[in-house]
NULO-491469 format. One record per atom (N, C-alpha, C): x, z, y; residue in one letter. Coordinates in steps of 0.2 Angstrom, whole numbers, padded with zeros to 4 digits, always signed. Layout:
XZYA ...
% end
This chain:
+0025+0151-0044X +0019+0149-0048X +0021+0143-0052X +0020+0142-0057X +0018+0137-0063X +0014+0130-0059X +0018+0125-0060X +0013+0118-0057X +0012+0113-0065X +0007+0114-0064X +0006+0109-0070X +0004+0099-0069X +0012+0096-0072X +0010+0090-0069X +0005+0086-0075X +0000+0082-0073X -0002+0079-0076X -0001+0071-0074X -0003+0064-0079X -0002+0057-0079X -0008+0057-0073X -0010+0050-0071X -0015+0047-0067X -0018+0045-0071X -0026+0048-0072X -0031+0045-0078X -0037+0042-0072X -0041+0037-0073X -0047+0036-0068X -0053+0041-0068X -0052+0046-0072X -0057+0053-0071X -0054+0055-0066X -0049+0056-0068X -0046+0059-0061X -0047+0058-0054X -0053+0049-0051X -0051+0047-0047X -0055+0052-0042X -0059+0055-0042X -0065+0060-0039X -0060+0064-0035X -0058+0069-0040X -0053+0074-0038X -0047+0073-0032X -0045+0068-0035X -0037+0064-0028X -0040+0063-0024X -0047+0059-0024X -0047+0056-0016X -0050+0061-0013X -0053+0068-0017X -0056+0074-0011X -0050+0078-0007X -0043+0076-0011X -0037+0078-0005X -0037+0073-0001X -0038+0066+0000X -0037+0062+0004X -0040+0062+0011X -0048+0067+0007X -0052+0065+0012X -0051+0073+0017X -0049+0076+0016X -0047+0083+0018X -0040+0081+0025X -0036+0077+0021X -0031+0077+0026X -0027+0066+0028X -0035+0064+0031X -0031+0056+0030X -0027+0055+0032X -0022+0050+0030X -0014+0048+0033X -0016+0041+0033X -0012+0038+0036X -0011+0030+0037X -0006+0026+0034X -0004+0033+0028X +0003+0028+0023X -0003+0025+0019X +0001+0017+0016X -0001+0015+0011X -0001+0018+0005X +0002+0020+0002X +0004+0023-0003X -0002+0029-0006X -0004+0032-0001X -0011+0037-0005X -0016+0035-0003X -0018+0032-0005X -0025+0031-0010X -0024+0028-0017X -0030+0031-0021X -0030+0030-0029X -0028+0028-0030X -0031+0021-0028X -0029+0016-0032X -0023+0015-0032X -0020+0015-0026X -0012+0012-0026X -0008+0018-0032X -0009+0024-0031X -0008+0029-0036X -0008+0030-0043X -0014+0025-0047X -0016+0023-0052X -0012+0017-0053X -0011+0013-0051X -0008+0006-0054X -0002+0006-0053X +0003+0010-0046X +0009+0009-0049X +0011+0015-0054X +0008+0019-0055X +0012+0028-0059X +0014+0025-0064X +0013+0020-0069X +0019+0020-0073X +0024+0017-0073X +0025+0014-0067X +0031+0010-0065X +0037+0016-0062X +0035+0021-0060X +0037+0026-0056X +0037+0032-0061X +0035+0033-0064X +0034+0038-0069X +0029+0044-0063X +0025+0044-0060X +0021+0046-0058X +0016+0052-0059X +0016+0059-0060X +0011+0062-0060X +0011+0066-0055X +0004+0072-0058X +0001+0074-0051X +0000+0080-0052X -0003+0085-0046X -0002+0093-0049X -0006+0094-0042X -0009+0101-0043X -0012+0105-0038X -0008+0113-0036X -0006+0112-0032X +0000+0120-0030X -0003+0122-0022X -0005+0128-0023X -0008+0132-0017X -0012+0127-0015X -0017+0123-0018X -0024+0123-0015X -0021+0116-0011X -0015+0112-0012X -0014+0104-0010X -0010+0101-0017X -0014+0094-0014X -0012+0088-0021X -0005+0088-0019X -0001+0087-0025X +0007+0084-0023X +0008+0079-0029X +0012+0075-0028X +0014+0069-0033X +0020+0069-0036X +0023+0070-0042X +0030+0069-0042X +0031+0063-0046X +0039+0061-0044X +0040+0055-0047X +0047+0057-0049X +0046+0053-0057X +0050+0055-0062X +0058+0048-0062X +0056+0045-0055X +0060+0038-0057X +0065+0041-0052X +0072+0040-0054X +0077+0040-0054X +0077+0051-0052X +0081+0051-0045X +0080+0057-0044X +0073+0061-0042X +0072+0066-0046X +0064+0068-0046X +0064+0071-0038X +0058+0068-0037X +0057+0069-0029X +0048+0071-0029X +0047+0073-0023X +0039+0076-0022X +0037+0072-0016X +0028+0070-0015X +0027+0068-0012X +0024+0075-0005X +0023+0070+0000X +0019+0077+0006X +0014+0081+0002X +0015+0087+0002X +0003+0088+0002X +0000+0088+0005X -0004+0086+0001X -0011+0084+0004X -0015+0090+0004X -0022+0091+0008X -0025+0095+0010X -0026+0099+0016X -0031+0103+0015X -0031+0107+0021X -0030+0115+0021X -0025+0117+0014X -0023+0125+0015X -0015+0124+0019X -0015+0130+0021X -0008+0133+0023X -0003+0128+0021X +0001+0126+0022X +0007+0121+0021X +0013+0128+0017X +0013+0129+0022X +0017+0136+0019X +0020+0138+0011X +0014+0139+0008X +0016+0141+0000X +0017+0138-0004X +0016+0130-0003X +0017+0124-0008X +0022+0123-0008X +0025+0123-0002X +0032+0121+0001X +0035+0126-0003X +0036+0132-0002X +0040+0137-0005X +0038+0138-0011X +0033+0137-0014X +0032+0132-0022X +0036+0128-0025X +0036+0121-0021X +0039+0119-0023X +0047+0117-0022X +0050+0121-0016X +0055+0124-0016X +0057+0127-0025X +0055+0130-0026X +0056+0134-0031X +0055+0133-0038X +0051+0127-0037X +0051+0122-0044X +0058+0118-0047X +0059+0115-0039X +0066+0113-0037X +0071+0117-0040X +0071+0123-0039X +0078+0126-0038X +0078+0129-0047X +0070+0130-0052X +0070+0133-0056X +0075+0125-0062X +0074+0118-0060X +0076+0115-0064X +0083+0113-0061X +0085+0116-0055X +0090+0116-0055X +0092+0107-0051X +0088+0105-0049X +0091+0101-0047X +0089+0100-0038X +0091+0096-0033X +0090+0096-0027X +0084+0094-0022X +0082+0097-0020X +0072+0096-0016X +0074+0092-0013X +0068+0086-0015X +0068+0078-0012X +0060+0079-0012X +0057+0075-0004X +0051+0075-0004X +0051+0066-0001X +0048+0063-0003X +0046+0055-0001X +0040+0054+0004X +0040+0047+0004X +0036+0045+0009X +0033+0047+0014X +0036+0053+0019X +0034+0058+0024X +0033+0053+0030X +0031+0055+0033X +0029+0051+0040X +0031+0055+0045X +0033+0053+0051X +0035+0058+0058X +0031+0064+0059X +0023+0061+0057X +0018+0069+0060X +0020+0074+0054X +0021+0071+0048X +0020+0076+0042X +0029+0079+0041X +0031+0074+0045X +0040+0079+0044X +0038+0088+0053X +0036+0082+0058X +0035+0088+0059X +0033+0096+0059X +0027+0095+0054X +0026+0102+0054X +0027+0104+0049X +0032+0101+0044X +0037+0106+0043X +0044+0108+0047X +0046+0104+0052X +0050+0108+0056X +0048+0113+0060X +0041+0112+0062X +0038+0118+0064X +0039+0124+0061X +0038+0122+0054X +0037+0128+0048X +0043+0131+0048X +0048+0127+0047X +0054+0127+0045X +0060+0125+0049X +0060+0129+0055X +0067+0125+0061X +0072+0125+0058X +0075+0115+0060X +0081+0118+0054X +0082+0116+0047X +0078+0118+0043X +0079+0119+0036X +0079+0110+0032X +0076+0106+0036X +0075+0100+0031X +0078+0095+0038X +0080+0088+0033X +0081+0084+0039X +0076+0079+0033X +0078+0073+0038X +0075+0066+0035X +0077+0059+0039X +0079+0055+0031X +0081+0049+0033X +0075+0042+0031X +0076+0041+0037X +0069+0034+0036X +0071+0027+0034X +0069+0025+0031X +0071+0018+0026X +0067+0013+0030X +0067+0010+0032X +0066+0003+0037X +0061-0002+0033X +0065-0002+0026X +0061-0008+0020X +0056-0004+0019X +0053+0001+0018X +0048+0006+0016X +0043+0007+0022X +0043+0005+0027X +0039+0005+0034X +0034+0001+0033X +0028+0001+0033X +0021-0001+0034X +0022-0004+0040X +0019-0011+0038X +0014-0015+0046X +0009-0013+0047X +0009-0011+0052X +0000-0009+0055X -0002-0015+0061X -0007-0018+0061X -0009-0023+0065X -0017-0020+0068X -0020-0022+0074X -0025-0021+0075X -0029-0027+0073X -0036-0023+0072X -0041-0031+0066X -0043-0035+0072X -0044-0035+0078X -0046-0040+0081X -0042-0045+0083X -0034-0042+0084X -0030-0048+0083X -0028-0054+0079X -0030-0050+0072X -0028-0052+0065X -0035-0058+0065X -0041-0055+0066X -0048-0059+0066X -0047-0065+0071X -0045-0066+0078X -0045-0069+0083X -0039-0074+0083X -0033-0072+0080X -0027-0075+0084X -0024-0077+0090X -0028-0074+0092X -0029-0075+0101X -0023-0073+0106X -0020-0079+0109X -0014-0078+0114X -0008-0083+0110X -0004-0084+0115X +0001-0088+0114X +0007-0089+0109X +0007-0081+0109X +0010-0077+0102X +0009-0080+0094X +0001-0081+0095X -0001-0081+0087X -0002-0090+0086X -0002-0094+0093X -0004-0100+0093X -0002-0105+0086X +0005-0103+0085X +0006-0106+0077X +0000-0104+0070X -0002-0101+0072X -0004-0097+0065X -0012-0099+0064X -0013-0101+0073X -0021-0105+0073X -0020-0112+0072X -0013-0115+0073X -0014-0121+0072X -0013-0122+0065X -0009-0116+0061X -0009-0118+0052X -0018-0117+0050X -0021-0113+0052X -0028-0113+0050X -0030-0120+0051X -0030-0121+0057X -0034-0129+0059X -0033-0135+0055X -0026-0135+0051X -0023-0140+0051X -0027-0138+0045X -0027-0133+0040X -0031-0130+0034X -0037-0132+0031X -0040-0131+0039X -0049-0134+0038X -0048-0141+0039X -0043-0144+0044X -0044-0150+0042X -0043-0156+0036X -0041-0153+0032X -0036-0155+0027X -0042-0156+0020X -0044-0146+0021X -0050-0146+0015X -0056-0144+0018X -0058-0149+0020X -0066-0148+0024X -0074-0147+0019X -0070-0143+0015X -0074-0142+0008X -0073-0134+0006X -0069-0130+0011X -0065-0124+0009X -0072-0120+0010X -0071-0114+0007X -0075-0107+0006X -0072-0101+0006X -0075-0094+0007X -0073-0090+0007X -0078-0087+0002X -0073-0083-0003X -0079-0080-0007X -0079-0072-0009X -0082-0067-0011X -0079-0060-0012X -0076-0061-0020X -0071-0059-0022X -0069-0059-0030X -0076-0056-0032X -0078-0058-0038X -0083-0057-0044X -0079-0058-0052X -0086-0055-0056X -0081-0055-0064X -0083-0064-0064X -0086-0066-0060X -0087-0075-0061X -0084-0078-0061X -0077-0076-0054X -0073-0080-0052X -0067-0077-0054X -0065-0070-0057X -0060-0065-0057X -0054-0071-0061X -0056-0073-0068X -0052-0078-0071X -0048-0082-0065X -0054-0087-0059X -0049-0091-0058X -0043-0087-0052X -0043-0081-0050X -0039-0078-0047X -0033-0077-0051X -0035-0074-0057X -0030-0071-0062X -0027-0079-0064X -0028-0085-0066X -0025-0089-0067X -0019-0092-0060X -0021-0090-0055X -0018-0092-0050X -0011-0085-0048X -0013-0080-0050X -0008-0075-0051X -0003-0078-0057X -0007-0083-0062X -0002-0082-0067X +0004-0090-0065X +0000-0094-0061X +0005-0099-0059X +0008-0096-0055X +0007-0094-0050X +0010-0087-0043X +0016-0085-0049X +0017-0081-0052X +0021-0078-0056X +0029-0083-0059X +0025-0091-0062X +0030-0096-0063X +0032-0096-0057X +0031-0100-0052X +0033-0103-0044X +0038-0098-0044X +0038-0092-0043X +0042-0086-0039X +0046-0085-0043X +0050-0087-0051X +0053-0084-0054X +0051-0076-0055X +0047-0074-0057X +0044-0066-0059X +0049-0065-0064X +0049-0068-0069X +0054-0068-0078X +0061-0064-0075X +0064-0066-0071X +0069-0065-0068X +0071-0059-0065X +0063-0057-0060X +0063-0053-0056X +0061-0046-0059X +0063-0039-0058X +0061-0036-0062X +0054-0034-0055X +0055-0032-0051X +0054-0030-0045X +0046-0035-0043X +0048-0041-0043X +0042-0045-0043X +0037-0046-0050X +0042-0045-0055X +0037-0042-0061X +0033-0038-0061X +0032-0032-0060X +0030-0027-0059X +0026-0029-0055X +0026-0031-0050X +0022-0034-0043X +0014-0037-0045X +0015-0041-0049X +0010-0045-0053X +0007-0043-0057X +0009-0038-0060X +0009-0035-0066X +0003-0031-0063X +0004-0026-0058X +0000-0023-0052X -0006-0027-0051X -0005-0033-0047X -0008-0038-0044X -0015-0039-0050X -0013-0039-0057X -0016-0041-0062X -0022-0035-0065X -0018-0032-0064X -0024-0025-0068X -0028-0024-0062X -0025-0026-0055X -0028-0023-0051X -0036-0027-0048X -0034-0034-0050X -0039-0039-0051X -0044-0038-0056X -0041-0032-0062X -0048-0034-0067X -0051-0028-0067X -0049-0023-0063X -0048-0014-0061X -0052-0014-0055X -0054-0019-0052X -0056-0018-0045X -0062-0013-0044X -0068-0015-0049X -0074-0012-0046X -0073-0003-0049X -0071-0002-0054X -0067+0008-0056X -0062+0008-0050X -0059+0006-0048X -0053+0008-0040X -0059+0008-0036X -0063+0005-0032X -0067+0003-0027X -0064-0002-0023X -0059-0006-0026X -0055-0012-0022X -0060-0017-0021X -0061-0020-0014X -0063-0026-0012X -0058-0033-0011X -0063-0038-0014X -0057-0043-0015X -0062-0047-0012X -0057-0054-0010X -0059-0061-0007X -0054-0068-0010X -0056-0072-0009X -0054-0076-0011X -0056-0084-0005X -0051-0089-0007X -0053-0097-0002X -0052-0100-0007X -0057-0104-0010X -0056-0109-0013X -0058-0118-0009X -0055-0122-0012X -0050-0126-0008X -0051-0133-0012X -0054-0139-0011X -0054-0143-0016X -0058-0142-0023X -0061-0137-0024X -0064-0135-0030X -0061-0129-0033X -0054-0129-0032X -0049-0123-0034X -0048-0117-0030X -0047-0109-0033X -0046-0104-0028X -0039-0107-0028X -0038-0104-0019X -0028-0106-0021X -0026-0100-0016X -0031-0094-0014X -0030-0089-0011X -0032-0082-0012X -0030-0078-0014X -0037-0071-0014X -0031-0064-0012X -0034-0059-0010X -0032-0055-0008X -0035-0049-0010X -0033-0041-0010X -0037-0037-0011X -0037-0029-0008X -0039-0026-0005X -0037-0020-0003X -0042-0015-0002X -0042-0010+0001X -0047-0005+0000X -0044+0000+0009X -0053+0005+0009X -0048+0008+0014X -0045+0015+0014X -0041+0015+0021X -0036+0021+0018X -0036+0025+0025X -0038+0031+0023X -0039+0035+0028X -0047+0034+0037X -0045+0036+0038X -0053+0035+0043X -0052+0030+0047X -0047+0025+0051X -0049+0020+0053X -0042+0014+0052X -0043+0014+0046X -0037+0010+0043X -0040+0006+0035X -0038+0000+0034X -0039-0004+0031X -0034-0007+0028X -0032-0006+0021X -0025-0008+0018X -0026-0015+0011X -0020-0018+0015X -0022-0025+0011X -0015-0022+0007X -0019-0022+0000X -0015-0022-0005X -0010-0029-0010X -0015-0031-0010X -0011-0039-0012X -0015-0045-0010X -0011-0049-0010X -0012-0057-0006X -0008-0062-0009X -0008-0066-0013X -0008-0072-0015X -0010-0078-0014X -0005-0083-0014X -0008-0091-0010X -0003-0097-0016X -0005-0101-0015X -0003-0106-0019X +0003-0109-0014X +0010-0108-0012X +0013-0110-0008X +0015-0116-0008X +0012-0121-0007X +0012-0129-0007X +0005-0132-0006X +0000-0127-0003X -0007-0128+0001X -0006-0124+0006X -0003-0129+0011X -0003-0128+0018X -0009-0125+0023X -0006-0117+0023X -0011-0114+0030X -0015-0109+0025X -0013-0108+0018X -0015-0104+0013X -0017-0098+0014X -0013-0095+0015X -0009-0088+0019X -0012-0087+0023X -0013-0091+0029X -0015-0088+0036X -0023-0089+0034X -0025-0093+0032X -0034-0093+0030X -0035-0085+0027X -0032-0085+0022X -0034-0079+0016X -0032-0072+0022X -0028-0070+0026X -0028-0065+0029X -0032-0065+0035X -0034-0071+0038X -0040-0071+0042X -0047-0071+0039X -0047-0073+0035X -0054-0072+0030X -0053-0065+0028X -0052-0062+0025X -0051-0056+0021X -0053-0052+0027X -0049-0051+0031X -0053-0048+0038X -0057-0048+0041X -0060-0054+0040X -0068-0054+0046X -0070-0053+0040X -0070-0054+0035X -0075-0053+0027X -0076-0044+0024X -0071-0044+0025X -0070-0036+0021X -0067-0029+0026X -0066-0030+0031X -0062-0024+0034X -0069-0023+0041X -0070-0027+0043X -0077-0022+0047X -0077-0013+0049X -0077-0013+0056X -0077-0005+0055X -0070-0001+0055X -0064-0004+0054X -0057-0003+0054X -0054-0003+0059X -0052-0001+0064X -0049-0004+0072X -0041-0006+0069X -0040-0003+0061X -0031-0005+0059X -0032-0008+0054X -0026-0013+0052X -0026-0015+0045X -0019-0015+0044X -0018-0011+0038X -0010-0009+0034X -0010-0014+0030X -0005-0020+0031X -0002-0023+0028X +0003-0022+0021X +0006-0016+0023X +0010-0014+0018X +0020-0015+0020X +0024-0013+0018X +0029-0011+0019X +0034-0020+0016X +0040-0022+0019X +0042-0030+0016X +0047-0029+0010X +0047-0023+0010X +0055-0021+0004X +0062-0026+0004X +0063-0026+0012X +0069-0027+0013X +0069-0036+0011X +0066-0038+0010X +0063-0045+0007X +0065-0050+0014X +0069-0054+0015X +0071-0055+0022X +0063-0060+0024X +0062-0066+0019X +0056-0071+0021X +0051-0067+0022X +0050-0061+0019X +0044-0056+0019X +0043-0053+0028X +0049-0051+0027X +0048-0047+0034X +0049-0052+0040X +0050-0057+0039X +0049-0062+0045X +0043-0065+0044X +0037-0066+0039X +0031-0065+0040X +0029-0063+0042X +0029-0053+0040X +0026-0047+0043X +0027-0046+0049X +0034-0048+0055X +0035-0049+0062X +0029-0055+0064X +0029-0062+0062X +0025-0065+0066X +0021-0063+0067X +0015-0058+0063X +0009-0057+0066X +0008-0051+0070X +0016-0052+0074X +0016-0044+0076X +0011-0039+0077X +0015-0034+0075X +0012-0026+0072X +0011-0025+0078X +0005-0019+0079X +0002-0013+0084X +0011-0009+0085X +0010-0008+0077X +0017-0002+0077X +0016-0004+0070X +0023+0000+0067X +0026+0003+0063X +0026+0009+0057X +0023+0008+0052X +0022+0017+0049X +0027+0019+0045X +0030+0024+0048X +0038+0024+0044X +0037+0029+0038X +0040+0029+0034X +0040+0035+0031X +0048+0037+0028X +0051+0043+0026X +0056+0046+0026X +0058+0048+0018X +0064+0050+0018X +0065+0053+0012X +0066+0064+0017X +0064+0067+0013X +0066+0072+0016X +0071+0078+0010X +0076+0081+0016X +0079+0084+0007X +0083+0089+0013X +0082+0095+0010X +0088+0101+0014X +0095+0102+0017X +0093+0103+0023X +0102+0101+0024X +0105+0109+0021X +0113+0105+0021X +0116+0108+0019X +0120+0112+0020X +0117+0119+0026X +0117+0124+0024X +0115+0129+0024X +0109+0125+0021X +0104+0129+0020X +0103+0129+0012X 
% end
């Protein structure tokens, strides 16, 4: 069969998330929103084959995401097998998880393997630990808070609004100098995201928050939820020279906006070593892996 790919339009937003809602996963990576703001970084479209959503991404080797939905696995698969094989180039399927590589090995004994990337792994925390910090483990991360209120005993926590969105978006844009962004193509791009997604919130359904601090925001965060009892913080920025920034804005954002989520997806560290030594301190539940998958060969 013929798959017709199309770009990621926000009409489109109805349609994608009725595959999501048919089969939810606990990857970051599908929901809309994240699907809309980075698809041109990735070169990004979308298509419907035997009755599930599938993504393909036009950056470097063209690769297909899982499908989504609730028909047969079976025909898409051999679909897109055969889309693969009609442009002549090698069947690569991304961001797969353990439960969705298995039932194609079910399908398929044999036929596919998969290699998992460590820097593409999602932290998953549970929200009362995140809300609480409770135990010996996390006792640093209560004493950065404390030391936080002490400091600015004027501090708030507020939802992003179009009142406050500026002073977010100016705090993205110092965020940007500090970090060297100019440089980075990787953290460009990052901001870049950060930025539409700030002014995109209420068309995505992104919930945002922010702490303001002495008069000035110098923290805000934003995410949305993702699948039935998961919560994913999409971006978080702090002013790295206001002490205790970070751990307020992630315990705020949690009692404030994630309610009702027993998990909160932090997002994957990209091999980032200060990243991923963050993401360890507030030790994870687990782990959400996800995989590249491609046919062994000799098949």
């Amino acid at each position: 069969m013929e798959i017709t790919w199309k770009k990621i339009a926000l009409q489109d937003k109805e349609e994608i998330s009725s595959y999501y809602k048919k089969m939810p996963v606990r990857n970051c990576e599908f929901t809309f929103a994240n699907n809309y703001l980075w698809a041109p970084f990735y070169q990004i479209r979308w298509g419907v084959a035997e009755g599930r959503l599938v993504f393909l991404s036009g950056e470097g080797d063209f690769s297909v995401s899982f499908p989504q939905g609730d028909m047969p696995l079976g025909p898409v698969v051999e679909a897109l097998l055969a889309y693969f094989k009609e442009l002549g180039k090698a069947f690569r399927m991304h961001l797969v998880s353990p439960d969705q590589f298995q039932e194609l090995e079910a399908l398929y004994p044999g036929k596919f393997e998969i290699a998992y990337n460590r820097d593409k792994a999602d932290y998953v925390y549970e929200r009362e630990k995140l809300l609480t910090l409770a135990g010996k483990k996390l006792h640093g991360k209560r004493n950065h808070i404390n030391k936080f209120k002490g400091n600015y005993p004027d501090w708030s926590y507020e939802p992003v609004t179009a009142e406050n969105e500026e002073e977010c978006l100016e705090l993205a844009k110092r965020w940007r100098t500090l970090n060297g962004c100019e440089e980075d193509e990787e953290k460009s791009e990052e901001l870049c995201v950060t930025m539409n997604a700030l002014q995109m919130r209420e068309a995505l359904d992104l919930r945002g928050g922010l702490i303001r601090a002495g008069g000035r925001v110098v923290a805000f965060s934003l995410g949305e939820p993702c699948g039935e009892d998961m919560f994913v913080v999409h971006m978080e920025k702090a002013y790295p020279d206001v002490q205790g920034a970070y751990p307020m804005i992630n315990q705020q954002f949690v009692e404030h906006e994630t309610e009702g989520f027993p998990y909160i997806n932090r997002e994957e560290d990209t091999g980032a070593e200060g990243l991923r030594k963050a993401k360890l301190s507030y030790y994870p539940a687990f782990m959400m892996e996800k995989g590249t998958v491609t046919v062994r060969q000799q098949f």
